[in-house]
Structure formats: C-alpha cells, structure tokens
RODO-2510 file (C-alpha; in nm, 4 decimals, decimal comma):
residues 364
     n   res          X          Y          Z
     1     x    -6,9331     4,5999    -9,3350
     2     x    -6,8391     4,9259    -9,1435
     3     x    -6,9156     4,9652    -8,7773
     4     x    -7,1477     5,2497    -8,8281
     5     x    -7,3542     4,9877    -9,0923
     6     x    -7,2910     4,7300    -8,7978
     7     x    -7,4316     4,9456    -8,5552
     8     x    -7,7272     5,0405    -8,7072
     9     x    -7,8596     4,6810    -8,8048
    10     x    -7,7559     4,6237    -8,3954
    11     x    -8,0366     4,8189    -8,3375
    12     x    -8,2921     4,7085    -8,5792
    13     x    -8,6024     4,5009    -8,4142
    14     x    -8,6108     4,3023    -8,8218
    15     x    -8,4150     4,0271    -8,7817
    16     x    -8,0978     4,0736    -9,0273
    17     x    -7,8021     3,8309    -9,1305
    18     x    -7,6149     3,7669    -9,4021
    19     x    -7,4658     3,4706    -9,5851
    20     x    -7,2069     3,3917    -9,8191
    21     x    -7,2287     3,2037   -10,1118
    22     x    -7,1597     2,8709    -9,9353
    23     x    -7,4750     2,9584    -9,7348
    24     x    -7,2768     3,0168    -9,4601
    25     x    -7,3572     3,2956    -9,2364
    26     x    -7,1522     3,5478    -9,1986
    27     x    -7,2922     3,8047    -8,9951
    28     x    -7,5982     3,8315    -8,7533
    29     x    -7,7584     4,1042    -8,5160
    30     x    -7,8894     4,0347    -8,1996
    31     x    -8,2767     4,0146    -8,2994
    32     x    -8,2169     3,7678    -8,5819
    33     x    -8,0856     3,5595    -8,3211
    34     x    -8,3595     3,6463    -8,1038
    35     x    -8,6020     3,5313    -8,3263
    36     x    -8,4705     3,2224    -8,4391
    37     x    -8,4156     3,1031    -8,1100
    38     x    -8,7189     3,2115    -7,9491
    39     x    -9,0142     3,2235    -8,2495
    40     x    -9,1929     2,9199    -8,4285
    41     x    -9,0736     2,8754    -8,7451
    42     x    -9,4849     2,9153    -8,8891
    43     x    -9,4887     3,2512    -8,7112
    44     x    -9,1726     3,4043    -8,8842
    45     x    -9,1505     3,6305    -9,2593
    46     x    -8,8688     3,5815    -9,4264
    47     x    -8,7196     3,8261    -9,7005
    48     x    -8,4003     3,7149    -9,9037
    49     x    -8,2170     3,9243   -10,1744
    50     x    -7,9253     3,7780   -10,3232
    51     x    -7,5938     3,9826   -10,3780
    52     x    -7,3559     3,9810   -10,6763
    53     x    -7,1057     3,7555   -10,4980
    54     x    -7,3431     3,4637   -10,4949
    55     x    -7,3992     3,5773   -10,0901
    56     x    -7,7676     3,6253    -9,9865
    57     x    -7,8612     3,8755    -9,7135
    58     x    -8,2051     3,7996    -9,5274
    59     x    -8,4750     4,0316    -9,3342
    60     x    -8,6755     3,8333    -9,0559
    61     x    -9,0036     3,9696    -8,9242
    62     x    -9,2616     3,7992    -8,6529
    63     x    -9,5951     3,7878    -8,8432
    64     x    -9,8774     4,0482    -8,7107
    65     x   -10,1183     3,8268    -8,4986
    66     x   -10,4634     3,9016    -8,6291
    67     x   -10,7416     3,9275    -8,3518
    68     x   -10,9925     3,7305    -8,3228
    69     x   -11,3324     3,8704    -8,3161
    70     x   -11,4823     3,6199    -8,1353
    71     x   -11,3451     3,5960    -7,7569
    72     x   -11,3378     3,2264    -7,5901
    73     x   -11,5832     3,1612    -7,3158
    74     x   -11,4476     3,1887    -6,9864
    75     x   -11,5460     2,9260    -6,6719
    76     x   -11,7646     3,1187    -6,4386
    77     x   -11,5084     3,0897    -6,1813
    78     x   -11,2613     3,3194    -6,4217
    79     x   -11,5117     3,5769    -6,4853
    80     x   -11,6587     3,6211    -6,1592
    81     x   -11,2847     3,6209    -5,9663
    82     x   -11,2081     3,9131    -5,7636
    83     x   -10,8574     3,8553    -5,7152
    84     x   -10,6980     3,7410    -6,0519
    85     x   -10,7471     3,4707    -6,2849
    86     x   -10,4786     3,2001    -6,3491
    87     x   -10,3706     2,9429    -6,6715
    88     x   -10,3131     2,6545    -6,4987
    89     x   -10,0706     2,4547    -6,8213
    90     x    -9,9987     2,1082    -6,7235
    91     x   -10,0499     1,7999    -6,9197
    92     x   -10,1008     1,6231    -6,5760
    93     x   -10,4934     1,6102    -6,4708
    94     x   -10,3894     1,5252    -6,1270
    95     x   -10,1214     1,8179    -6,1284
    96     x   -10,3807     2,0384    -6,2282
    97     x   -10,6997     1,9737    -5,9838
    98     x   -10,4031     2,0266    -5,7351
    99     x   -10,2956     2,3613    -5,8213
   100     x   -10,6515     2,4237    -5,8891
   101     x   -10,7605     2,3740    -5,5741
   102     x   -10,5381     2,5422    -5,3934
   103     x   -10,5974     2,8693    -5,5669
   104     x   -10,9774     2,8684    -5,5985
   105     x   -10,9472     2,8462    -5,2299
   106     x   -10,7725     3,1610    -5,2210
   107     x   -11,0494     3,3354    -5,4701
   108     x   -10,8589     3,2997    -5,7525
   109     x   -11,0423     3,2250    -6,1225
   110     x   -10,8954     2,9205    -6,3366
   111     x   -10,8972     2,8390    -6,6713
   112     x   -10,6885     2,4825    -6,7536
   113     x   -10,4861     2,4122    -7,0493
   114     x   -10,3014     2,0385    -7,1460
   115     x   -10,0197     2,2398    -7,3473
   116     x    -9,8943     2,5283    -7,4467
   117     x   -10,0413     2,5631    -7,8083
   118     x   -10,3397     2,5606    -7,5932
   119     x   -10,2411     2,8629    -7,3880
   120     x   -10,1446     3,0687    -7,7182
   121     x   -10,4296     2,9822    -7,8289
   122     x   -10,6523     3,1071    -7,5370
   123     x   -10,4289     3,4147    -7,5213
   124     x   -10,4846     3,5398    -7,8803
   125     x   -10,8862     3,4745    -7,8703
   126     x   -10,9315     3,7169    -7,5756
   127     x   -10,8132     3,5181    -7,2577
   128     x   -10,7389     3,7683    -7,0467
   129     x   -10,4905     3,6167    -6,7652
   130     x   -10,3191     3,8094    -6,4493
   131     x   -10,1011     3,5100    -6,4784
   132     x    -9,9888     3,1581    -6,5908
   133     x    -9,8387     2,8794    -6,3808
   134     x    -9,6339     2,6802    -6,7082
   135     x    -9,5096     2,3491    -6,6824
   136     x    -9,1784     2,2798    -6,8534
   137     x    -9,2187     1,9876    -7,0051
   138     x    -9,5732     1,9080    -7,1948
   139     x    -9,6370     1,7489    -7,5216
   140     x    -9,6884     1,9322    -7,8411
   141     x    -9,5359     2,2887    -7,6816
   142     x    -9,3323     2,2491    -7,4058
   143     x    -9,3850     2,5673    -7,1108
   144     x    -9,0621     2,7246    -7,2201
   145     x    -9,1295     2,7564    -7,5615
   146     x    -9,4072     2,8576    -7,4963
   147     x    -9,3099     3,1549    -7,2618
   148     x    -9,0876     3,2669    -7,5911
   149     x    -9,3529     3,2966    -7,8072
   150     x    -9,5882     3,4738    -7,5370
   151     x    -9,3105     3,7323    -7,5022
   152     x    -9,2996     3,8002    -7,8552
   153     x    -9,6999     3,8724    -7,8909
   154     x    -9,8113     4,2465    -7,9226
   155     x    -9,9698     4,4285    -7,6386
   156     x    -9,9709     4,3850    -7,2689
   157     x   -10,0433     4,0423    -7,2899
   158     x    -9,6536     3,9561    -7,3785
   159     x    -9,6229     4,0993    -6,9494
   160     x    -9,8388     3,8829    -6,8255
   161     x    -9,6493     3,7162    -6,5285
   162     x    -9,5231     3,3499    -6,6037
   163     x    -9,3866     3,1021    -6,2911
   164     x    -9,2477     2,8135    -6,4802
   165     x    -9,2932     2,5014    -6,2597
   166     x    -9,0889     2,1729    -6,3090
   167     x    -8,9277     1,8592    -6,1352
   168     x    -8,6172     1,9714    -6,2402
   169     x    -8,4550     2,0496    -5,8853
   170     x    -8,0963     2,1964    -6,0077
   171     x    -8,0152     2,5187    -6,0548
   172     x    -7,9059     2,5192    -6,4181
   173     x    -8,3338     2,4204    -6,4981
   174     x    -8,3874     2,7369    -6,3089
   175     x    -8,1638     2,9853    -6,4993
   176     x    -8,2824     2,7861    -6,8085
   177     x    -8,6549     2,9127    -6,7624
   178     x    -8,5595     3,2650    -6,6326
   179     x    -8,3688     3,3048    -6,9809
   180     x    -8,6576     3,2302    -7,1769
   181     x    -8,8544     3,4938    -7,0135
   182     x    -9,0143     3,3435    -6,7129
   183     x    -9,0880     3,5530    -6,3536
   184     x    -9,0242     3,2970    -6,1326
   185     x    -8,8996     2,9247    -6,1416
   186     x    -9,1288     2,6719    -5,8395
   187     x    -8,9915     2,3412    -5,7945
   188     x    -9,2747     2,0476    -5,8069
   189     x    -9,4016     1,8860    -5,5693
   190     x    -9,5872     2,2595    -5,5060
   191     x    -9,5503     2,3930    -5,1527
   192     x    -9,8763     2,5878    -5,1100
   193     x    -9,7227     2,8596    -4,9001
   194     x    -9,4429     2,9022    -5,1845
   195     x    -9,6815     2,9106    -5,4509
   196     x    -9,9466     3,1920    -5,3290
   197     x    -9,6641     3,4050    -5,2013
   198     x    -9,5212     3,3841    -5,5045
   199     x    -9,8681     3,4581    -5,7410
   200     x    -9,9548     3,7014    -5,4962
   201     x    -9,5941     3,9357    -5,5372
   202     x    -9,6018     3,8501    -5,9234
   203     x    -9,9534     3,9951    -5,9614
   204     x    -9,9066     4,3096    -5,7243
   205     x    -9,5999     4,4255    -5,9385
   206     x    -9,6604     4,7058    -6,2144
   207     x    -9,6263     4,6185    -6,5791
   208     x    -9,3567     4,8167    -6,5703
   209     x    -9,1288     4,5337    -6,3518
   210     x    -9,2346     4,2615    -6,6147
   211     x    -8,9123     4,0338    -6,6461
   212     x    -8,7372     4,1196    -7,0376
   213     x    -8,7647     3,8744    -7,3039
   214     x    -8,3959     3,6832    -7,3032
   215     x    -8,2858     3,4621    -7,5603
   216     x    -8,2285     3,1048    -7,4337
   217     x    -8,0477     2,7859    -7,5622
   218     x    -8,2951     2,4891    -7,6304
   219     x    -8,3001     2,2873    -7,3198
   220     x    -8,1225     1,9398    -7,3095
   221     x    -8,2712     1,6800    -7,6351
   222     x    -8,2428     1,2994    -7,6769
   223     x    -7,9662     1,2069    -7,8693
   224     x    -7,9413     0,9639    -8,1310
   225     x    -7,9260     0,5990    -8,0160
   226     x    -7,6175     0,4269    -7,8541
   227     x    -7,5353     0,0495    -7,9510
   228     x    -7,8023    -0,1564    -7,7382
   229     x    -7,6161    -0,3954    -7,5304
   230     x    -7,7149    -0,7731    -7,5294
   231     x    -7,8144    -0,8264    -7,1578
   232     x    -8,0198    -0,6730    -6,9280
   233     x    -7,8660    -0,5223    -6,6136
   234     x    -8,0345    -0,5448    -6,2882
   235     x    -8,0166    -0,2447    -6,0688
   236     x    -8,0459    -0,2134    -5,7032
   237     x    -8,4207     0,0139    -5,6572
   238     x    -8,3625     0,3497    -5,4665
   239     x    -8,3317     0,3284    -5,0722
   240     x    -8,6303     0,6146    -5,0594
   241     x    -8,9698     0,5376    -4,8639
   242     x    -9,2085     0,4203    -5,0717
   243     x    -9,4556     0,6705    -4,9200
   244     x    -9,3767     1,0068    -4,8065
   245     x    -9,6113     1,0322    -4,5301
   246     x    -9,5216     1,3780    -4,4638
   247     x    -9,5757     1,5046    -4,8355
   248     x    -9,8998     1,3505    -4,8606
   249     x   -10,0262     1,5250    -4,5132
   250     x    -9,9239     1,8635    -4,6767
   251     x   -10,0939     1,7743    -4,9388
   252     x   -10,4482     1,6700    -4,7346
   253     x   -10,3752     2,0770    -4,6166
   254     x   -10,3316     2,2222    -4,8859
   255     x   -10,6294     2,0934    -5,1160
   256     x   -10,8254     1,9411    -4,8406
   257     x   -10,9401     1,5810    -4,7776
   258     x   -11,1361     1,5611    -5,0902
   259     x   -10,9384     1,7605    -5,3103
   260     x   -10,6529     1,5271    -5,1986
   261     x   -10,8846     1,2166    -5,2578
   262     x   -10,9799     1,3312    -5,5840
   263     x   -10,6015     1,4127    -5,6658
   264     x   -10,5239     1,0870    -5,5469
   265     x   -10,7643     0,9393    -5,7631
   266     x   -10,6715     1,0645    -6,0834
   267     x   -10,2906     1,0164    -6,0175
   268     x   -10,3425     0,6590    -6,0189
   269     x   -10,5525     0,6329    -6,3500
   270     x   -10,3248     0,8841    -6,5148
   271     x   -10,0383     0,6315    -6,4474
   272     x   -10,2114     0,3606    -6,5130
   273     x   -10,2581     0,4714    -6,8486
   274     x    -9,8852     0,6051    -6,8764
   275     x    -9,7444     0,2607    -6,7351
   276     x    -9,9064     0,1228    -7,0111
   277     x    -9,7535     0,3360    -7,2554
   278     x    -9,4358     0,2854    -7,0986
   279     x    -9,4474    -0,0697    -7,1660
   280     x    -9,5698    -0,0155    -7,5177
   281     x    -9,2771     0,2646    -7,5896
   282     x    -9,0503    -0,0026    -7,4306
   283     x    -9,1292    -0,2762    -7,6892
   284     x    -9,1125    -0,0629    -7,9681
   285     x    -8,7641     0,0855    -7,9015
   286     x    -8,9495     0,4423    -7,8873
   287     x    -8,7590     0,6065    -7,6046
   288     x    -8,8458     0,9596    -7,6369
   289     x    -9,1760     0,8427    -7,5467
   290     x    -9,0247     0,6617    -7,2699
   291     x    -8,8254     0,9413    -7,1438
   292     x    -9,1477     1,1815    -7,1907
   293     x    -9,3170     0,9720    -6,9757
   294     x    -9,0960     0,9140    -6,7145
   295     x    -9,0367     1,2888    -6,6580
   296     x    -9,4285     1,3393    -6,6309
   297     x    -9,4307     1,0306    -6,3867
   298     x    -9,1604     1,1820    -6,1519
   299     x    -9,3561     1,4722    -6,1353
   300     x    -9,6696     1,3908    -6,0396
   301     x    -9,5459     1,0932    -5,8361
   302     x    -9,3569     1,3317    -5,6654
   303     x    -9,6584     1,5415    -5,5771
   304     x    -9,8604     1,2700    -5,4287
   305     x    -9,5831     1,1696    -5,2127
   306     x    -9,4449     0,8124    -5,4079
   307     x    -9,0696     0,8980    -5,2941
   308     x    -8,9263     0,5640    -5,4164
   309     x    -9,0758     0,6366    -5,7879
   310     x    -9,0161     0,9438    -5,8147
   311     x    -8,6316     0,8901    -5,7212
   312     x    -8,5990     0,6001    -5,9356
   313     x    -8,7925     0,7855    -6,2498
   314     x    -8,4896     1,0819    -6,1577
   315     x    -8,2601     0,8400    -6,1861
   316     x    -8,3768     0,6979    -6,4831
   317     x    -8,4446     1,0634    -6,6572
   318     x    -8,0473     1,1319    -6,5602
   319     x    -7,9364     0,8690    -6,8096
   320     x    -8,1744     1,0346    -7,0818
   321     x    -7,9698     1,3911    -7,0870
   322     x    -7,6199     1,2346    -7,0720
   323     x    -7,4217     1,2950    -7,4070
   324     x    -7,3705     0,9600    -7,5216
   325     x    -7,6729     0,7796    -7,3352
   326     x    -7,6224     0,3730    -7,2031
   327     x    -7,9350     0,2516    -7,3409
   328     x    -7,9431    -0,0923    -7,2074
   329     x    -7,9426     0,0849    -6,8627
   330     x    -8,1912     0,3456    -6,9739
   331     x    -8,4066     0,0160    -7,0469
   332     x    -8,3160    -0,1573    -6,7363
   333     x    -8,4643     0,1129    -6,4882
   334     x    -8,7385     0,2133    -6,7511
   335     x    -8,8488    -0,1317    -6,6833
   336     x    -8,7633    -0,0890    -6,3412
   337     x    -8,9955     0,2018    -6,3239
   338     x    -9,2926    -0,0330    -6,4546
   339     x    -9,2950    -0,2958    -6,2226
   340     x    -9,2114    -0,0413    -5,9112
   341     x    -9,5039     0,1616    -5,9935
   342     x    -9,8318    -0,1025    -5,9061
   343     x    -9,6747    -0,1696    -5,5758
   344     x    -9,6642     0,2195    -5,5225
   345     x    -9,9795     0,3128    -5,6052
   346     x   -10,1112    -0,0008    -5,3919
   347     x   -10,0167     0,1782    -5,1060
   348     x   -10,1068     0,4673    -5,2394
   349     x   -10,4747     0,3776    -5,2733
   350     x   -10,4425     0,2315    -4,9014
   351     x   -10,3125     0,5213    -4,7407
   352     x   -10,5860     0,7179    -4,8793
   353     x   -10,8921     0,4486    -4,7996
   354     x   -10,7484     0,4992    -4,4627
   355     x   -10,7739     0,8880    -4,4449
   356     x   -11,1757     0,7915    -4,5621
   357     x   -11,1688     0,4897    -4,2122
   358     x   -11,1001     0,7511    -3,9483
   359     x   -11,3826     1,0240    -4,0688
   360     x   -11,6909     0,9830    -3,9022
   361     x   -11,9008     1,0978    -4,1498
   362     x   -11,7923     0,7404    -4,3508
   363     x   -12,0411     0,4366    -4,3015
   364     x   -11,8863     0,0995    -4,2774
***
C-alpha cells in the first residue's frame, strides 16, 4: 500500500486491517486495534471482502446502541440529590454500604451495581450518573473492561468521570486503569478524605477535560496449570497484626458507628460464604475461582482492618500472576488463607461487640 492509502485508513474511525492468504494480518490502523482491544466481541460489525490473492481485507464498526424507551427507576436518594449521583460497582456488599455511606453523608445520590454488565446496562436505559466509582476486579465484567466499553458509547455519557478503585497497590495497576480510560486510580482500603476530594475535583471539571479513550493491554490472566507437586508445603503466616486498630477507627469516622457495625456485619457473612467457596474451589482443582476469591478477600479484609489476611491473601494473589505459577504453593497459602480467616473475623466480631459495651445507649 502507498503512504497516502496508509494515511488515509490512519485516520478512519472503521476499524480496517488486512490479511493475507495465510490469515495472517498484514496491516492494521490504529482504530482496528482500538476496537479489538477495547470493544466486546457481541458489540462489534464485521465486513470482509476477499482479494484475488486469496488475502481478505476487513471493515470493523461498533454497533449503534439503540435507546431504550423505557428509563430504569432511580432510588429516591439518586433523584432527589443535589450534589451528584454516583454508581457505586463492586461485587463486595460490605465494600459497597461503605462507600455508600460515606457519600450519602456528603449529599450525594447512589445507585449500586454487583458488575459491570450491570453498569452498561443502567447506563444505556437512562441512568444518568455524574460519576462511577469501578472496581477492577468483579465477576462477569471486570471495572476495566468495563470503562472501555463506556468510552466507546455515543453521547456524553462515554465522559462521565470514572475512579477505578482496587487493592492493587503498585504503580503498574495504576497506569493499567488510566490506559483504559479511567480519571483517577484510589487504592482500597478507601481513605474518606481521598475519596471526596477526589469525586468532588472529578465532578467540578468541564466535559471538555474528560480523560481520552486509550487503548490498553488486558491486565495479567491465569495461566495454564504447572505440574502439582506431591507434598504440601507449610509456610510461615505473615508477621502483620491481626487487627489494624487504627484502620478500623478510621473506618468508625468515616461511616459512623453503625455504618461501621453494619459494614462489619456483612464482611463477615460475605466471607463466610467465600471461605466456603474457597474450600470448595480448592477440592476441585478450580483455581481461578480460588484466585477470584482471594483478590475479593484482600480487599475487603483490607477495608475492615484484618491486616494479617489481607497480607497473606497478597501474598497468595502474587503467586497467581507469576509466569509459570508453583501451584502446590498457590495451594499451600490458599489453604492457609482458610484456616487464618475464622480466627480473624473472631476478633473481628469482638472488637466490634466492644465498640457496642462502651455506648451508653446499650443495655446489658
């Protein structure tokens, strides 16, 4: 092809590449790769001519989104919110009474989703949002690929402001999110102060400073299963607190003593429930449910102040994105993780009956 040919399709927003007759492709512009990267498969057109040679050349195109006619019903709190109304997306319950609470204590609306199929879902019936706190990692749609497909909608609603929030603490997670079209990037636990400054700056900016859809490689996958090794290891348990006093005392500020209680409350059924699916996951050799799990468990553990599980789930979550993975000690601290947890959220339970012994509005 000739550079002025080149240059044209450069500029196209159709998707273009062509292939040989291997199927081997042998030129692309920048918005097929765009697209491929960054839009669902089910919301994609494809055209494909084939050339003399046996090559095939092949148009892309993001399908029109049809609107609905029918808006979804808002929460009260959403529609009567004077300040702005925010998509709270976190599979976490516990994560998301948090966040909620802090928030509607500022005057903002809320409206909760479990995923992100849920948000685009909410966005394309009518949702109106002035922003949407994402979580990386959820089942179904995880909060980056979600952000890709929001930023490839039609109409203002592909600006709306987007702080990805994560357990992730290095930097790479960070410029990982900002490529796929997030704002701003908050480390989890939330810091209350962090997280209203940061809503507040988002919302007050004009359409106009809207971060640009980038293209992003797909975040780090499981690999395929190493050789299991015959024995078990046993592994010394992280040196961290059990309790971090001090987290959980920001967190009695920042949602209040029964928001925290609440919180508190949920956390532990939450992992109940996700212990047992650990344990499950572990005796069927499933480990991407393992590793799902642990992830979500470091982050909300992490948020209610469990230092020692949260460090070890970290730990065990590091051994999940290495290239060639050591599954017996991916099993050893997964198991680990299992029997830490009860003892944890024992004194969990007790630090927060004795918040409830030293108010005086509690009868004995």
């Amino acid at each position: 092809m000739n550079n002025q040919l080149i240059d044209a399709l450069a500029q196209t927003t159709a998707g273009i590449a062509l292939f040989d007759s291997n199927e081997r492709i042998i030129y692309a512009n920048p918005a097929w790769e765009q697209l491929i990267t960054g839009v669902a498969e089910e919301d994609l057109l494809f055209s494909e001519t084939e050339l003399a040679d046996g090559g095939m050349i092949s148009v892309c195109f993001v399908k029109p989104q049809a609107k609905l006619t029918h808006p979804i019903e808002l929460p009260a709190s959403a529609n009567d919110s004077k300040i702005g109304t925010v998509i709270i997306a976190d599979d976490s319950e516990s994560n998301r009474m948090v966040a909620r609470r802090i928030l509607q204590a500022e005057g903002y609306g809320i409206v909760e989703a479990t995923n992100g199929q849920t948000v685009l879902n909410m966005l394309r019936r009518g949702v109106t949002a002035d922003l949407i706190l994402m979580d990386v990692e959820m089942p179904d749609m995880d909060g980056l690929h979600t952000t890709r497909r929001i930023r490839h909608m039609q109409g203002p609603v592909a600006q709306t402001p987007i702080i990805a929030l994560s357990a992730h603490q290095s930097r790479d997670w960070n410029v990982i999110a900002r490529q796929s079209g997030v704002d701003e990037f908050i480390n989890k636990p939330i810091q209350r102060t962090k997280l209203l400054d940061t809503i507040r700056d988002l919302i007050s900016r004009s359409p106009d400073g809207a971060t640009p859809t980038a293209r992003l490689s797909p975040p780090p996958v499981l690999r395929s299963k190493g050789a299991r090794l015959s024995r078990p290891e046993r592994l010394d348990p992280p040196a961290s607190p059990v309790l971090d006093i001090r987290t959980l005392e920001q967190l009695y500020a920042d949602a209040g003593d029964e928001g925290a209680s609440c919180g508190i409350d949920l956390f532990i059924n939450e992992t109940q429930t996700r212990l047992v699916k650990i344990d499950n996951a572990l005796s069927s050799d499933d480990l991407a449910t393992v590793r799902d799990e642990v992830h979500v468990l470091k982050s909300t553990s992490g948020t209610f102040g469990l230092r020692q599980l949260s460090d070890l789930c970290e730990t065990t979550q590091n051994f999940f994105e290495e290239n060639d993975i050591d599954e017996g000690r991916i099993l050893a601290l997964s198991r680990q993780v299992v029997q830490l947890a009860p003892t944890a959220l024992t004194a969990l339970n007790l630090y927060r009956r004795s918040r409830g012994w030293g108010s005086p509005q509690r009868t004995q």
